[in-house]
Residue, then its C-alpha position, 0 to 999 in steps of 0.5 A: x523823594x529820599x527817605x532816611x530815619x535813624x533810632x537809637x534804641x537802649x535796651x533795659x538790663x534782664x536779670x541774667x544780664x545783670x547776674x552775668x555782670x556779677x560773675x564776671x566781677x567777682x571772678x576777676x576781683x578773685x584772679x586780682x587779688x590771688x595776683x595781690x597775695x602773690x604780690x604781697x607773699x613773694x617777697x618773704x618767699x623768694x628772698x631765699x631764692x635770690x633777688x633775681x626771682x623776687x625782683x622779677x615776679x613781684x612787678x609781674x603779679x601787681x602788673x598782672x593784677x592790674x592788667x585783670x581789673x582792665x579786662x574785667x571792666x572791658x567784658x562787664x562793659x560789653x553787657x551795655x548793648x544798644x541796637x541802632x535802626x537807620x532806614x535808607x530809602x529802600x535799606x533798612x539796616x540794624x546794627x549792634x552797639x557795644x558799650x558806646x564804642x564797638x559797632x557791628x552790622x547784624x543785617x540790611x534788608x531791601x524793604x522790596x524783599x519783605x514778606x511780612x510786617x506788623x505788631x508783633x504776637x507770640x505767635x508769629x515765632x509758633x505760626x511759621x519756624x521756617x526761618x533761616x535766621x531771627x534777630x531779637x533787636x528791641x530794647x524791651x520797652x513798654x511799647x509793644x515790638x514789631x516783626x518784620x520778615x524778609x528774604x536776605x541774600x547772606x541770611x535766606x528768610x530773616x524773622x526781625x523783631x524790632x522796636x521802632x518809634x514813629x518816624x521810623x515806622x512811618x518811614x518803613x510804611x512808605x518803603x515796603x510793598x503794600x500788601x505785607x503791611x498787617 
């Protein structure tokens, strides 16, 4: 019998998330509007250094300008993060999502190599620190996270904390050894 599940899960702005998307606001309307003043003053200064220079570097400060604004949005935009889980018969891979637009595999673990699963506790991170690697890859809901540890081939021992909704749970039950279920 095949199994596949696959969860889309958003995660809720932290405060230094937001306050990281404040910063890069605020520097990039500062470079855009130093561009703009050098847009604007330009063209009194340089008329006595010829046409050539005014023609030249008015455009290029209002082109820059604009080209600033557009960066600023695209680095604000990369904060929006979203993690998708999609469980293949025995793969159980975690992706990163990036503002709706960029995808990036973070790690697929054989439900066959997993060591351990359950609700997750503080003290799972103070129990064992032999990790190789840890993922954060929930969406800090309500709803309590879980951890799964696994031996990966590119990672070595791999902590996941993850949240994932009944179908998937489910699915990952049906598909890891029964002894590492907690």
């Amino acid at each position: 019998m095949d199994i596949y599940t696959e969860q889309l899960v958003k995660t809720k702005k932290r405060g230094i998330t937001v306050l990281l998307q404040i910063l890069i606001w605020l520097v990039g309307i500062a470079v855009s509007g130093a561009l703009l003043i050098l847009y604007t003053i330009s063209g009194g200064l340089l008329e006595k250094q010829g046409v050539f220079l005014m023609i030249f570097l008015q455009p290029l400060s209002m082109i820059a300008s604009v080209i600033c604004l557009y960066f600023t949005w695209f680095l604000s935009s990369l904060c929006n993060i979203e993690y998708e889980y999609i469980h293949t018969n025995k793969d159980f891979d975690i992706d990163k999502i990036f503002s709706k637009r960029r995808r990036r595999r973070l790690i697929t673990v054989n439900c066959d190599n997993v060591e351990s699963m359950g609700v997750f506790t503080p003290e799972i991170l103070q129990k064992t620190t032999a990790y190789d690697k840890k993922l954060f890859c929930h969406g800090y809901s309500d709803s309590s996270p879980y951890y799964l540890i696994a031996r990966t081939v590119n990672h070595g021992r791999v902590l996941i904390i993850f949240s994932p909704d009944e179908q998937t749970l489910e699915g990952l039950k049906k598909s890891v050894p029964k002894t590492v279920l907690k």
